[in-house]
N, C-alpha and C positions, 0 to 999 in steps of 0.2 A: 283197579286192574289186577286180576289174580295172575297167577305164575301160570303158564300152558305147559305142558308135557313136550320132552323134547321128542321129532321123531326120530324111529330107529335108522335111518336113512343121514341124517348129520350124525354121522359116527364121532367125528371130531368136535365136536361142540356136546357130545354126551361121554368122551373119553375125558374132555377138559372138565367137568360138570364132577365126573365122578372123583376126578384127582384134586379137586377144589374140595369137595366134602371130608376126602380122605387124610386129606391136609390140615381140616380144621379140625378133625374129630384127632388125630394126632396133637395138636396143636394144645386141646381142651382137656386131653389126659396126661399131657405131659407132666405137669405138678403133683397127679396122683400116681404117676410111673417112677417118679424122682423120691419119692416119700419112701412106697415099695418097697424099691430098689435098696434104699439106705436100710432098712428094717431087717435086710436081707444080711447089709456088710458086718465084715470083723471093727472093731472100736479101731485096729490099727489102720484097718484100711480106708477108713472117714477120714484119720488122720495124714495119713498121704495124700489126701487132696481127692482122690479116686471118686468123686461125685457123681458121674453121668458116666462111668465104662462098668464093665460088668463086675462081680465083684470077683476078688479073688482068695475072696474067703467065705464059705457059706455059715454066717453064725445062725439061723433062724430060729431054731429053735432054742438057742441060748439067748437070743436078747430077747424073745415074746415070754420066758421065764424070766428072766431078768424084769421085766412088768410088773410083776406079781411081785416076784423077792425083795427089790432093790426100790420099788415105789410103793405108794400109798395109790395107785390107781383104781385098785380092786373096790376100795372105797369112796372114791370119786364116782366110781361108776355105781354102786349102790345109792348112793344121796341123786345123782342126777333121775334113776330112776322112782324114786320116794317122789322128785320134784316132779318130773314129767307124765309120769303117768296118772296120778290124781287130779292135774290140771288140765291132760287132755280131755278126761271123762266130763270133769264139771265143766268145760268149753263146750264140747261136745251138748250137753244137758240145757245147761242155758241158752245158748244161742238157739235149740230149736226149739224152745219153751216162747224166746222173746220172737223169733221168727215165725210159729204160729201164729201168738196176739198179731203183731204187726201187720201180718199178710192175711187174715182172715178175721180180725174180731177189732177193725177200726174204732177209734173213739178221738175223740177230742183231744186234740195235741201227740197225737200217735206221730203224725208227719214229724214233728219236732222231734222228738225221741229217735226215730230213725235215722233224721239226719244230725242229730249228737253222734249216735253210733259210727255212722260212717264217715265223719267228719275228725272223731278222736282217730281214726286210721292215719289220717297224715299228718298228726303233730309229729315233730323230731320229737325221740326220746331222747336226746341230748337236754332237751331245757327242761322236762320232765326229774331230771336226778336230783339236784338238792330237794326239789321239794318230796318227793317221794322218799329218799335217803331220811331226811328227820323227821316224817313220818313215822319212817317205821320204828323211830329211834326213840321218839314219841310214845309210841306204844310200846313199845319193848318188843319190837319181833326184828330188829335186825340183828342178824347175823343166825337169824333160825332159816329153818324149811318155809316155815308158812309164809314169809316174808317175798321169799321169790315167785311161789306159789299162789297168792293173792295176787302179784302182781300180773302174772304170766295170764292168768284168768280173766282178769279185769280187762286188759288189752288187747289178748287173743276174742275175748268174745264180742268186741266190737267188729273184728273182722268177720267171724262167725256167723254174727247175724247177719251181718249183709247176703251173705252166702246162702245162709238157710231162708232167710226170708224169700229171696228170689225162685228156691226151689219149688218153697210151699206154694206161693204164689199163683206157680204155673200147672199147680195140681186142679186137677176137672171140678167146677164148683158144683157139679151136680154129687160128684159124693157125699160135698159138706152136707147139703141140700139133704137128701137121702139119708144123714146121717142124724139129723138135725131131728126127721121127720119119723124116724123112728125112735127119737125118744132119748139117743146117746148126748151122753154130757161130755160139756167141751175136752176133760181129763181122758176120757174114753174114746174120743178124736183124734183125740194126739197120740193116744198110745195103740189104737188099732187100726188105724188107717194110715195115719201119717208118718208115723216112723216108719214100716216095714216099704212104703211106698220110695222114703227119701236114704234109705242106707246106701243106696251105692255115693250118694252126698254126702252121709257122715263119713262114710271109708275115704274119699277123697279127702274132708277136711280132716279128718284125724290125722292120714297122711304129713300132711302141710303141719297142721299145728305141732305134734308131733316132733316134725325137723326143726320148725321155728326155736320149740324151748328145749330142743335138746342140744342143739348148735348154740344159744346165745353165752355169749361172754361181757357181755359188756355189762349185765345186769346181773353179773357171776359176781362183781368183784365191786360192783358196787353196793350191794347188797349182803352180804357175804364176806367173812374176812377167816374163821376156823376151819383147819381141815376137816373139821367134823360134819359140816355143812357145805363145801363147796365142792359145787358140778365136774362134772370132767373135762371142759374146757378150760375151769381154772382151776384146776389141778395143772393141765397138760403146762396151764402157764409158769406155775411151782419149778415142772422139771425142768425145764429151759434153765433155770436160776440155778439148781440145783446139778443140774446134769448137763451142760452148758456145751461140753464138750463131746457129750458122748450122746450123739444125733441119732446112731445106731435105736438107742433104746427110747429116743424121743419118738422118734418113726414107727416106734412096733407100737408103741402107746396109742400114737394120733390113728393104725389102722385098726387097733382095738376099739377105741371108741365109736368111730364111725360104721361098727357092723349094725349096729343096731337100728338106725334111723334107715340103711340100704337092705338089710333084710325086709324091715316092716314092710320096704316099698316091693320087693318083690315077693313077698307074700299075699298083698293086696294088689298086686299090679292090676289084678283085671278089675276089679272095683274101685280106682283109683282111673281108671282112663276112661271108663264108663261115667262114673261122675263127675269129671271136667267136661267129656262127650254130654252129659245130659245139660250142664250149666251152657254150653256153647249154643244148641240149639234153643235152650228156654229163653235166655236173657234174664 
């Protein structure tokens, strides 16, 4: 049963409707209005307790300098960018490499392979860490770049393909067909029909993936242990330890970070609602 439109005629059931949404959406920014806010105050006035009134000091511009001077954030945010962007692309690459085969060039135990992919989505990466951890310990790539990076790719492209394969999937077989019959080899498929067809689906998964490894912490610090190498998540977790008391400059940190993943999104906004829009109708 879907939701119906309320009419304009129950005023009172559409004044209660709108004061319930305005409530939640209050509600859901509150944690990011409190962060803000704090970013905003003097170190003296956190310490008066002054959390949730207004502030009655404007430092802002001294504690989002105080980022740069007084942290190593600057460089937090260069390694997460080393980490995230390389592994969005090779996600991005593979998934629609293994999402073609899958959806268009069936073979014997392809089924099985697909559903490995989409089956590694729902392990906990809780029981995942020691044995990944001496792995890489194994190799010698922990506490590098590549180490978080191999992994973020590995995991991200299981989701990936599920994603792209459904897209390819739903693509007209008469182009393959046509494509086939003039003589194009499968590399020249992929790359002149199928990708320009599926980007508003990679701008959607870039999106996603994107936020996934640039928010993760949990794989910051297990993987990861030198300032030289560690994300900006655990970095932000450094200053807590280090700057414990002075939240002022914890808060201007945590909204420094997070420009990045909410620009890209409203940069691609319209390709990003288009390609959820096209996964919604294809299946």
């Amino acid at each position: 049963m879907y939701p119906r439109p309320i009419p304009e005629t129950q005023t009172a059931a559409r004044a209660l409707y709108m004061t319930m949404v305005c409530a939640i959406l209050v509600l859901w920014l509150l944690p990011l209005f409190a962060i803000l806010l704090t970013s905003f105050r003097s170190f003296e006035d956190v310490m008066a307790g002054n959390y949730w009134g207004w502030p009655t000091e404007f430092n802002l511009v001294d504690n989002y300098v105080a980022v740069f001077q007084q942290t190593k954030m600057l460089q937090y945010f260069v390694n997460s960018l080393i980490i995230t962007v390389p592994s969005v692309i090779m996600v991005l690459v593979f998934s629609t490499m293994t999402g073609f085969v899958l959806s268009r060039y069936p073979f014997p135990g392809s089924m099985v392979i697909f559903v490995l992919f989409v089956g590694g989505n729902f392990l906990p990466q809780q029981i995942m860490m020691i044995p990944i951890r001496d792995l890489m310990v194994s190799l010698g790539l922990y506490d590098t770049f590549f180490a978080l990076m191999a992994f973020h790719i590995a995991f991200q492209t299981g989701f990936a393909t599920l994603f792209m394969r459904n897209f390819i999937a739903a693509l007209p077989a008469e182009l393959f067909q046509a494509a086939r019959a003039e003589g194009a080899s499968p590399w020249q498929i992929l790359i002149h029909i199928v990708v320009p067809l599926v980007r508003p689906a990679l701008a959607a998964l870039a999106i996603l993936t994107f936020t996934f490894i640039w928010n993760d912490y949990f794989w910051a610090i297990v993987l990861t242990q030198s300032d030289a190498v560690k994300p900006v998540t655990a970095g932000l977790a450094n200053l807590k330890g280090e700057w414990v008391s002075q939240w002022n400059i914890v808060s201007a940190a945590t909204i420094f970070v997070a420009i990045p993943p909410v620009l890209m999104f409203f940069l691609m906004q319209k390709h990003f609602v288009s390609g959820l829009t096209m996964g919604a109708v294809k299946g």
